[in-house]
mmJSON file of the N, C-alpha and C atoms, coordinates in Angstrom:
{"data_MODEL":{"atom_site":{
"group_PDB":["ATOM","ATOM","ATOM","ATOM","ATOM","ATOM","ATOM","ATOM","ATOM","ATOM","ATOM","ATOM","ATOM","ATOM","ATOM","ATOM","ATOM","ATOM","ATOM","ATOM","ATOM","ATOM","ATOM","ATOM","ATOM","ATOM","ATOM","ATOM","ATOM","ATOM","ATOM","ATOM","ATOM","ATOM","ATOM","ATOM","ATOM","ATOM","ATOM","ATOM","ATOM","ATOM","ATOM","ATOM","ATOM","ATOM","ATOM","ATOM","ATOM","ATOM","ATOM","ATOM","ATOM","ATOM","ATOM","ATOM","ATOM","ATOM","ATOM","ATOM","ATOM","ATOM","ATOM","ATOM","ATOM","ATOM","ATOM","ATOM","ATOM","ATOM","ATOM","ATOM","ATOM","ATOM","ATOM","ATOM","ATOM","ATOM","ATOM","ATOM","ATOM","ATOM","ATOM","ATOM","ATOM","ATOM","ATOM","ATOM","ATOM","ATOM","ATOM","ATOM","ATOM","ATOM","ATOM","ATOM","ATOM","ATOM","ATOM","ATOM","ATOM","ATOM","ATOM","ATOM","ATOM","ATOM","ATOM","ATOM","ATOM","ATOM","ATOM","ATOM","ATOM","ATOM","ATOM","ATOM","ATOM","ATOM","ATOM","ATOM","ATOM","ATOM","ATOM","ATOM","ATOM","ATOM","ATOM","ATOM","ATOM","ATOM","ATOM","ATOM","ATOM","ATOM","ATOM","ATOM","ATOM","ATOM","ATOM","ATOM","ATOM","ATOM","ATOM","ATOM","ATOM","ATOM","ATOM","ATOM","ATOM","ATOM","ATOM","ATOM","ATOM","ATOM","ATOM","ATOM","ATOM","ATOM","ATOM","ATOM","ATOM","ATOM","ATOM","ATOM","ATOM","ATOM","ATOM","ATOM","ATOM","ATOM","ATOM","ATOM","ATOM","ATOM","ATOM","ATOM","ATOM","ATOM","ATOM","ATOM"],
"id":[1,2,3,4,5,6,7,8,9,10,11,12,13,14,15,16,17,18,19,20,21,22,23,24,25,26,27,28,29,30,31,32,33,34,35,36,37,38,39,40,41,42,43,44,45,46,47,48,49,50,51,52,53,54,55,56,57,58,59,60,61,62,63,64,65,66,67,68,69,70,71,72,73,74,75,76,77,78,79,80,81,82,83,84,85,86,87,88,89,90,91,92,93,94,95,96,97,98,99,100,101,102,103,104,105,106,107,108,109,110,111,112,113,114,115,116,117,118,119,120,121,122,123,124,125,126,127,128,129,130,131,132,133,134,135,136,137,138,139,140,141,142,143,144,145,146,147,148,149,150,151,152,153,154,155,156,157,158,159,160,161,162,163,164,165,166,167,168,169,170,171,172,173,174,175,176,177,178,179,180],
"type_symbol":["N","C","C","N","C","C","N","C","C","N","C","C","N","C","C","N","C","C","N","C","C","N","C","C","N","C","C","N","C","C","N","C","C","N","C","C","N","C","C","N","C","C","N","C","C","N","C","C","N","C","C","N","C","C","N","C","C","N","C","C","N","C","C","N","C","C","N","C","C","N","C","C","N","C","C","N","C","C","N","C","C","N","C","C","N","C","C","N","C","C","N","C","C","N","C","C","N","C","C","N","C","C","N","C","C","N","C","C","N","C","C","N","C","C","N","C","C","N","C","C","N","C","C","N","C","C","N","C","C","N","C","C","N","C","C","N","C","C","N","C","C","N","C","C","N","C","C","N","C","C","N","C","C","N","C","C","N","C","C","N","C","C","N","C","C","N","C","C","N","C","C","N","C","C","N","C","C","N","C","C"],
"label_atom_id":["N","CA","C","N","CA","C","N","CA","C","N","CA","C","N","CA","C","N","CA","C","N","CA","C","N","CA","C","N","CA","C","N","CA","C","N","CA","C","N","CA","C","N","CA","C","N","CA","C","N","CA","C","N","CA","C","N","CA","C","N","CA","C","N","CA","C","N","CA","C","N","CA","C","N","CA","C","N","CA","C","N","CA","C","N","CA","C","N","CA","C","N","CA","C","N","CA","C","N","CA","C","N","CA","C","N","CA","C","N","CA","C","N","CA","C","N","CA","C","N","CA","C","N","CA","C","N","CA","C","N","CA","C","N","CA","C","N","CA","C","N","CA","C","N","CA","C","N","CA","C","N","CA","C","N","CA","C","N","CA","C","N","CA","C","N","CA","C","N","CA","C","N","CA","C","N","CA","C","N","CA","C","N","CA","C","N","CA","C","N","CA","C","N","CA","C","N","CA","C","N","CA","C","N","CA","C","N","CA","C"],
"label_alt_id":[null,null,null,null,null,null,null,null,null,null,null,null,null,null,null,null,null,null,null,null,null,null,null,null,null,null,null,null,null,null,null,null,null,null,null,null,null,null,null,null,null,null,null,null,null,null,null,null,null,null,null,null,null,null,null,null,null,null,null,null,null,null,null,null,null,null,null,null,null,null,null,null,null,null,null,null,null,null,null,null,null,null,null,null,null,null,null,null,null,null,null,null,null,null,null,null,null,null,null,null,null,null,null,null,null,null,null,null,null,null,null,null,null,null,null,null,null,null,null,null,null,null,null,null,null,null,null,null,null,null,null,null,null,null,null,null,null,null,null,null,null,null,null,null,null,null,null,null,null,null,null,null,null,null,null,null,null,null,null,null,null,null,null,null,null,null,null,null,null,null,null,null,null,null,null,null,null,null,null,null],
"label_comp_id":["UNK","UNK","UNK","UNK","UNK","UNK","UNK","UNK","UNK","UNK","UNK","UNK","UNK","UNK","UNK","UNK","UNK","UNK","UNK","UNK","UNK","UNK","UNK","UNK","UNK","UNK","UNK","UNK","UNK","UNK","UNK","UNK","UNK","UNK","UNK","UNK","UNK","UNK","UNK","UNK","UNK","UNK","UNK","UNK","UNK","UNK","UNK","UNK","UNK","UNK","UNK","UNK","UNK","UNK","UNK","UNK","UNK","UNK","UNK","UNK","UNK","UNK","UNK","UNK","UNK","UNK","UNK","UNK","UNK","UNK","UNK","UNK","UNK","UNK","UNK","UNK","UNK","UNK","UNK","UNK","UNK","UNK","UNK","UNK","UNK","UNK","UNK","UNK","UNK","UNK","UNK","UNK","UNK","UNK","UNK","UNK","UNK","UNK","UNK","UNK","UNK","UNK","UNK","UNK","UNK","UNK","UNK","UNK","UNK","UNK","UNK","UNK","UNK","UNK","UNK","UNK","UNK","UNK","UNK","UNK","UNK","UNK","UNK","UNK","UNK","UNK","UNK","UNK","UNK","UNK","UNK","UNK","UNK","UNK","UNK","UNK","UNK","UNK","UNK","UNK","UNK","UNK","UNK","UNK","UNK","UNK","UNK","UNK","UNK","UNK","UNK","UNK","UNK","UNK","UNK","UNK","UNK","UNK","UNK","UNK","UNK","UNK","UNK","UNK","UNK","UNK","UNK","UNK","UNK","UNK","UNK","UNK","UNK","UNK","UNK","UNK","UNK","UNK","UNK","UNK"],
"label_asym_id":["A","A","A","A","A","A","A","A","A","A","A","A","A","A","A","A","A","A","A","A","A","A","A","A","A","A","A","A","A","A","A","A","A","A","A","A","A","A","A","A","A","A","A","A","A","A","A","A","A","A","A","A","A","A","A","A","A","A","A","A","A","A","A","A","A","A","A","A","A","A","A","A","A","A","A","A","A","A","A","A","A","A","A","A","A","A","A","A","A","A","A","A","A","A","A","A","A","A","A","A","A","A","A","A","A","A","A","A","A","A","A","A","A","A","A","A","A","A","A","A","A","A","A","A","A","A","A","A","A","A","A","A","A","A","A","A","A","A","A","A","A","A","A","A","A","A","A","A","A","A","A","A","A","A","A","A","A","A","A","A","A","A","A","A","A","A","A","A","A","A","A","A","A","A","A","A","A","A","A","A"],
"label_entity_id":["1","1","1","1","1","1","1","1","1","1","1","1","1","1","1","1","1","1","1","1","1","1","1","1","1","1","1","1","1","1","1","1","1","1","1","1","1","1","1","1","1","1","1","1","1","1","1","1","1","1","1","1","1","1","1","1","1","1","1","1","1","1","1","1","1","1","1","1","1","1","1","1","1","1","1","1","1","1","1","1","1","1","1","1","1","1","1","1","1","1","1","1","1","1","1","1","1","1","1","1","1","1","1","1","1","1","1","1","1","1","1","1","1","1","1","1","1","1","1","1","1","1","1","1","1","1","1","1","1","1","1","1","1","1","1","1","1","1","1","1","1","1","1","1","1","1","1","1","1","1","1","1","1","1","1","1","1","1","1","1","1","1","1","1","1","1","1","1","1","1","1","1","1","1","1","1","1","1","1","1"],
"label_seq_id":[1,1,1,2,2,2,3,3,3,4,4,4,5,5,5,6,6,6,7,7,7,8,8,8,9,9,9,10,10,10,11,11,11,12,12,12,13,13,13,14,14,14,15,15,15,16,16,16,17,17,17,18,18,18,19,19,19,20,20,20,21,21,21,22,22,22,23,23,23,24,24,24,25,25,25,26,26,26,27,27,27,28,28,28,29,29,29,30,30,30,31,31,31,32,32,32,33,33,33,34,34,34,35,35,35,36,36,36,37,37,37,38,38,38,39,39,39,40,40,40,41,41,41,42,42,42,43,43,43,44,44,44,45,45,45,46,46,46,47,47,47,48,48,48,49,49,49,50,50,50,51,51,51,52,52,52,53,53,53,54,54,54,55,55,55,56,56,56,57,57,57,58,58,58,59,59,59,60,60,60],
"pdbx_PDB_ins_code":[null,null,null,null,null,null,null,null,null,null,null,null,null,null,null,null,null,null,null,null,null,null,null,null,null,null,null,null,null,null,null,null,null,null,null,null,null,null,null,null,null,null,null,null,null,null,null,null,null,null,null,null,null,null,null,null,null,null,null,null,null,null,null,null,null,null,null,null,null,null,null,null,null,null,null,null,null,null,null,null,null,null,null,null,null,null,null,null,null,null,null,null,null,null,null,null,null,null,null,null,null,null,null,null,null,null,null,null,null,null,null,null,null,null,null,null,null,null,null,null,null,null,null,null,null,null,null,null,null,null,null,null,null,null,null,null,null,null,null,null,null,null,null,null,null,null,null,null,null,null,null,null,null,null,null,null,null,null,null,null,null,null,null,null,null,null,null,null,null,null,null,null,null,null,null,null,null,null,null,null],
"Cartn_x":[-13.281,-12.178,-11.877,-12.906,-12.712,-11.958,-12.664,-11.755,-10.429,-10.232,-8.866,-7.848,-8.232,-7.709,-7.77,-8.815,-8.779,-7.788,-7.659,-6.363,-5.103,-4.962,-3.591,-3.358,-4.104,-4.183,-4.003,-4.491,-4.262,-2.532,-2.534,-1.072,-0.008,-0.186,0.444,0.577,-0.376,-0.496,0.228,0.19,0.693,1.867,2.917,4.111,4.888,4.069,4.192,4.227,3.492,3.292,4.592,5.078,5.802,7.538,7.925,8.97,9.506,9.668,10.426,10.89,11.721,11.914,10.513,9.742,8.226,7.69,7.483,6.868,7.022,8.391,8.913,8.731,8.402,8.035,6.607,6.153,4.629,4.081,4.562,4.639,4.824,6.233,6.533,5.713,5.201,3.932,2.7,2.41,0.682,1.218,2.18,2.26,2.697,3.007,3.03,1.119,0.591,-0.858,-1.484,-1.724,-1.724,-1.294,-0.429,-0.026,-0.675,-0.414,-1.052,-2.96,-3.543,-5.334,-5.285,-4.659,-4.404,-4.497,-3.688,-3.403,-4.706,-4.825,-5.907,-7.222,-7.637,-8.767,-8.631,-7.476,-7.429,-7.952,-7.62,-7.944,-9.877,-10.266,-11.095,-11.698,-11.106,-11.351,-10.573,-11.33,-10.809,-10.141,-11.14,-10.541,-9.308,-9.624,-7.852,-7.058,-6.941,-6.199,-5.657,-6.668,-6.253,-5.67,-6.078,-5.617,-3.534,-3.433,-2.157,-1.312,-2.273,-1.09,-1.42,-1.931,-1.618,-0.464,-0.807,0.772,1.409,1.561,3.296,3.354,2.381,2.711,3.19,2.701,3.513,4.864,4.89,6.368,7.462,7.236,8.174,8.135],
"Cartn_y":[20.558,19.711,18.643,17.846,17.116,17.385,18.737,19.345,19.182,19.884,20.222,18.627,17.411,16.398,16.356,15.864,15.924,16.045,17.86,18.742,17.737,17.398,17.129,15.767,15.238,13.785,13.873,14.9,14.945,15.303,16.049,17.136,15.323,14.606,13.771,12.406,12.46,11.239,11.519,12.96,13.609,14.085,14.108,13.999,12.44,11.703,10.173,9.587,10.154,9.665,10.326,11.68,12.605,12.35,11.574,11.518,10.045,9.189,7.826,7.653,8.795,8.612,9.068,9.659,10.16,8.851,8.343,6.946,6.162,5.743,4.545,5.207,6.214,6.676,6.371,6.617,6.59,5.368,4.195,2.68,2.385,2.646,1.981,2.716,4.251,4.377,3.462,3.66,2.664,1.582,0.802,-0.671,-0.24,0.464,0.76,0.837,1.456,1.687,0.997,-0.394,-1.193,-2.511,-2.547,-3.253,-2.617,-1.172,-1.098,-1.711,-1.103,-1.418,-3.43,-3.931,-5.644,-5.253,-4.994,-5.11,-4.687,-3.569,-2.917,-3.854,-4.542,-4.83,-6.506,-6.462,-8.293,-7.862,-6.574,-6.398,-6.358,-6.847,-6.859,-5.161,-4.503,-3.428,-2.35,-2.096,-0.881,0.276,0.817,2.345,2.205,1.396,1.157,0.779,0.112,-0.067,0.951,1.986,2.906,3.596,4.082,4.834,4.573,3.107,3.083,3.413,2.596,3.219,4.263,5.042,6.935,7.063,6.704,7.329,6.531,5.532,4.979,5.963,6.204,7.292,8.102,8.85,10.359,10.273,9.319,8.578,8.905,8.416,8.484,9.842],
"Cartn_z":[-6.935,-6.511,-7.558,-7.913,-9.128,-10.369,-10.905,-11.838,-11.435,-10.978,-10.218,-10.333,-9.802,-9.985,-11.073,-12.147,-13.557,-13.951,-13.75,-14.796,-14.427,-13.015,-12.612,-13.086,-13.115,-13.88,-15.42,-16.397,-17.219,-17.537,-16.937,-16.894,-17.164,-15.367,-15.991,-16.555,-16.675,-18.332,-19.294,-19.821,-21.019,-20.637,-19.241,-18.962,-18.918,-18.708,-18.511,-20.407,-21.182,-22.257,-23.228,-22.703,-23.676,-23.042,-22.137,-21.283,-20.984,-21.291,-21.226,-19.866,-18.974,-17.277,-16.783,-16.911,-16.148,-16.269,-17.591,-17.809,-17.153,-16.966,-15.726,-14.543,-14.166,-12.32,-12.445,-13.107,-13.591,-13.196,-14.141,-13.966,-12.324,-12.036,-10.375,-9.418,-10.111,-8.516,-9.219,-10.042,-10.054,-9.728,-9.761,-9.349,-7.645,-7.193,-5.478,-5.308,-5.878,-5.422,-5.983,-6.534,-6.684,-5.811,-5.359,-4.046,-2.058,-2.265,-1.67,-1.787,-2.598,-2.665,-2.493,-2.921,-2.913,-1.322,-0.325,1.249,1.814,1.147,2.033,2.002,0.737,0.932,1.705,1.896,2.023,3.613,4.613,5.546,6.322,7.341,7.376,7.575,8.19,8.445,7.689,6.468,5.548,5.68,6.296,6.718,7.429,8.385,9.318,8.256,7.146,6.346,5.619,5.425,4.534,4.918,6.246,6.991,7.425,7.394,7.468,6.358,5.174,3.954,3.684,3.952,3.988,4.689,6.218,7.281,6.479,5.795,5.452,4.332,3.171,1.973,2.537,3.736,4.1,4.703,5.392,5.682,4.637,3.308,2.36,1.987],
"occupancy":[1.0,1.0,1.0,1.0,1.0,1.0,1.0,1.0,1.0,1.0,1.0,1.0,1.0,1.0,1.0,1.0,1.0,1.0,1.0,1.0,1.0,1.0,1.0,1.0,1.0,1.0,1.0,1.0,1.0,1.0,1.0,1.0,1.0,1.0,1.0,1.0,1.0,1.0,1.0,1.0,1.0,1.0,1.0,1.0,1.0,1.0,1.0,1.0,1.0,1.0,1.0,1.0,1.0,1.0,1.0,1.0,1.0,1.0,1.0,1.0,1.0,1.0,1.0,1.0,1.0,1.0,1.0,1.0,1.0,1.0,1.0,1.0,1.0,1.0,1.0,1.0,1.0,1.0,1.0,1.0,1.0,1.0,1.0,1.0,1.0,1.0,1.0,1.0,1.0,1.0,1.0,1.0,1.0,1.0,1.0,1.0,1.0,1.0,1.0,1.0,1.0,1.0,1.0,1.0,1.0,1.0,1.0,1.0,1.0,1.0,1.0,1.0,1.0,1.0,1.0,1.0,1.0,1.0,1.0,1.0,1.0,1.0,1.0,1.0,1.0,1.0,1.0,1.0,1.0,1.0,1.0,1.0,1.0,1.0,1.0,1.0,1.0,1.0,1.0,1.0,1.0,1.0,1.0,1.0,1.0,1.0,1.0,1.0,1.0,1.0,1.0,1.0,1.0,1.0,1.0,1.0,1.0,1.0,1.0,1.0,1.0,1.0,1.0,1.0,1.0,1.0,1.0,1.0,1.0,1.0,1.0,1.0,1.0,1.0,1.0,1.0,1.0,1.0,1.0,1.0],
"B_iso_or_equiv":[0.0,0.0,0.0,0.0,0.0,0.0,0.0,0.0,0.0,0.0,0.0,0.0,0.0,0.0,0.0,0.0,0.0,0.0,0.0,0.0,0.0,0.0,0.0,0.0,0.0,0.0,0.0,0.0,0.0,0.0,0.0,0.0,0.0,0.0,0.0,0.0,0.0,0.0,0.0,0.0,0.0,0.0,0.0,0.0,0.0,0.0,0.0,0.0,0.0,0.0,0.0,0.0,0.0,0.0,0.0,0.0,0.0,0.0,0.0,0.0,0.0,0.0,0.0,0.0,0.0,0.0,0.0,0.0,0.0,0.0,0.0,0.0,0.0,0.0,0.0,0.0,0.0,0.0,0.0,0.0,0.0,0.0,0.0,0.0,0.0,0.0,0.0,0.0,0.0,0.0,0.0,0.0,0.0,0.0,0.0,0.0,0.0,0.0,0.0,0.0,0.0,0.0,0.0,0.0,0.0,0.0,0.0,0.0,0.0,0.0,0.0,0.0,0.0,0.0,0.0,0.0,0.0,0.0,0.0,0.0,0.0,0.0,0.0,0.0,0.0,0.0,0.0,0.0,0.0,0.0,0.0,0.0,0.0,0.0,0.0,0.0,0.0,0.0,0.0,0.0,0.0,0.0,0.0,0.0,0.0,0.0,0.0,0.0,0.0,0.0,0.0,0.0,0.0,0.0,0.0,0.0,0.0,0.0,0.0,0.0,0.0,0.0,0.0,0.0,0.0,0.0,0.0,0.0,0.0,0.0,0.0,0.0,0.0,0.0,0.0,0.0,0.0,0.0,0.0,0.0],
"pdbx_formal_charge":[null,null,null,null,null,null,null,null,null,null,null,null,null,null,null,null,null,null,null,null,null,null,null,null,null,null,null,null,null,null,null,null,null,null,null,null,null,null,null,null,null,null,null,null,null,null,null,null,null,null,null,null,null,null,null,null,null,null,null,null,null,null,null,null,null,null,null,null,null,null,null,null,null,null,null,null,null,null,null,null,null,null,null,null,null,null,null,null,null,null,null,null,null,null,null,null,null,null,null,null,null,null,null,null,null,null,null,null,null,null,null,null,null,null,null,null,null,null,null,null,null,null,null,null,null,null,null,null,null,null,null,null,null,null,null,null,null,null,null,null,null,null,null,null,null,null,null,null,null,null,null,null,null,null,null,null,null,null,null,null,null,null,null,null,null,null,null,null,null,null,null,null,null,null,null,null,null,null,null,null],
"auth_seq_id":[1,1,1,2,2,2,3,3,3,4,4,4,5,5,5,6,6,6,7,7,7,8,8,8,9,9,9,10,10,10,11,11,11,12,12,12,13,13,13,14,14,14,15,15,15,16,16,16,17,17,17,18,18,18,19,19,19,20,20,20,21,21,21,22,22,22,23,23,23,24,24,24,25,25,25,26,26,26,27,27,27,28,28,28,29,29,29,30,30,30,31,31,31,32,32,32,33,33,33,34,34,34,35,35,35,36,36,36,37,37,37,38,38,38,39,39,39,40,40,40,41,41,41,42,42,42,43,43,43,44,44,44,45,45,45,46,46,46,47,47,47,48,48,48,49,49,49,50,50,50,51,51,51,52,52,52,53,53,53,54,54,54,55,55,55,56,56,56,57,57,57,58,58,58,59,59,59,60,60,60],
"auth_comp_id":["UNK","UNK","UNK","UNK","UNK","UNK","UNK","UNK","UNK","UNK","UNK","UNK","UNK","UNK","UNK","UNK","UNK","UNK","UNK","UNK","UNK","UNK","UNK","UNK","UNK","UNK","UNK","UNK","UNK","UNK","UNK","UNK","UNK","UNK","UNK","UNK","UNK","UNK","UNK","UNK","UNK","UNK","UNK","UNK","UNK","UNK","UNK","UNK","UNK","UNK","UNK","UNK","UNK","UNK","UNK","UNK","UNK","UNK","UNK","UNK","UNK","UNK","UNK","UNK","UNK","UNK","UNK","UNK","UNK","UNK","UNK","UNK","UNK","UNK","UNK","UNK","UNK","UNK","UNK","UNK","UNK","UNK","UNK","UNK","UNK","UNK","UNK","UNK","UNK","UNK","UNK","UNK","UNK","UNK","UNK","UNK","UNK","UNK","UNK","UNK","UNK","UNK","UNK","UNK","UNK","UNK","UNK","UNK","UNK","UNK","UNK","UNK","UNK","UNK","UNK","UNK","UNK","UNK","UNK","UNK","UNK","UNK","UNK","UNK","UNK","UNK","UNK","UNK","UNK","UNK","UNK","UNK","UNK","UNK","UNK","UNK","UNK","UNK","UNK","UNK","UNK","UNK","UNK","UNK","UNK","UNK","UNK","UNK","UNK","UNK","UNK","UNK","UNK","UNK","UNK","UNK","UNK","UNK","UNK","UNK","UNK","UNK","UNK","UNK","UNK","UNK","UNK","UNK","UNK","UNK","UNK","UNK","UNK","UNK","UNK","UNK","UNK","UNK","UNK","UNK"],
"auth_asym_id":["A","A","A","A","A","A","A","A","A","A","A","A","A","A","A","A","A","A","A","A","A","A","A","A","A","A","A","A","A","A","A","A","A","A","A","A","A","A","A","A","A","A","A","A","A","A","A","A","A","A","A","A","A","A","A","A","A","A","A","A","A","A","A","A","A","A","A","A","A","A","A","A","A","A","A","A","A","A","A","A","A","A","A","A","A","A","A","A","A","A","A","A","A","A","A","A","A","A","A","A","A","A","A","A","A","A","A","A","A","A","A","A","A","A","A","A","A","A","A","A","A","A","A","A","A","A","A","A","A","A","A","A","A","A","A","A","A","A","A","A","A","A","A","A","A","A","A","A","A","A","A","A","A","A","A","A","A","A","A","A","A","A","A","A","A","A","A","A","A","A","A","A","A","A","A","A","A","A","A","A"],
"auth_atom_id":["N","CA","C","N","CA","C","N","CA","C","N","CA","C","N","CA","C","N","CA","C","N","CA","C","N","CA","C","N","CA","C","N","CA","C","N","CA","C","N","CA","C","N","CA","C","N","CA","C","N","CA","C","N","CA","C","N","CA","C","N","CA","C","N","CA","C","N","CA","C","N","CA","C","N","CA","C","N","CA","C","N","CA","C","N","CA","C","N","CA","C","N","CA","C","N","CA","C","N","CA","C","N","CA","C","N","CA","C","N","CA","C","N","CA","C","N","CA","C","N","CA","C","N","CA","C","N","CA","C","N","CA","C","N","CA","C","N","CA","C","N","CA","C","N","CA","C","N","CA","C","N","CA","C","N","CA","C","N","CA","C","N","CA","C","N","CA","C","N","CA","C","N","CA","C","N","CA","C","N","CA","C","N","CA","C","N","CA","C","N","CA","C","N","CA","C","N","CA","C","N","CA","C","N","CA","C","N","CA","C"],
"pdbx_PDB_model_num":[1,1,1,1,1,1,1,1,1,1,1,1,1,1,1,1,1,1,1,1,1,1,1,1,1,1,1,1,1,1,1,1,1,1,1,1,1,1,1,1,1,1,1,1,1,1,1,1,1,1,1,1,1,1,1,1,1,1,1,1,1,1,1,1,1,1,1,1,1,1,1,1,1,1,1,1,1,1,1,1,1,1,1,1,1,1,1,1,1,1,1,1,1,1,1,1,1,1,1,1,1,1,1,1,1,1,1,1,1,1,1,1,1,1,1,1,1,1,1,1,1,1,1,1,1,1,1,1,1,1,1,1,1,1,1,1,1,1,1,1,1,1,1,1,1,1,1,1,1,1,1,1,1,1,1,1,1,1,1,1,1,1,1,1,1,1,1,1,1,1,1,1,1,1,1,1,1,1,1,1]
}}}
């Protein structure tokens, strides 16, 4: 399974790095998951946290 993320992580770094519009989607999701992990941990109870910003990720 790891692998597997790896590759896909690699794939897009090197779409993010080779593409000027991938780059800027690239940027505005790590700064979304980034805002999310800030929320989640300010919560006392984690998992419930996480658990919401998943249902809101699948939301979108």
């Amino acid at each position: 399974m790891s692998l597997l993320l790896r590759q896909i992580a690699r794939y897009v770094a090197q779409k993010a790095a080779s593409d000027p519009e991938a780059r800027e989607k690239a940027l505005k999701v790590a700064q979304g998951v980034v805002e999310e992990a800030k929320q989640i941990t300010k919560e006392d109870d984690w998992a419930y946290a996480a658990g919401k910003a998943f249902r809101r990720a699948m939301k979108k």
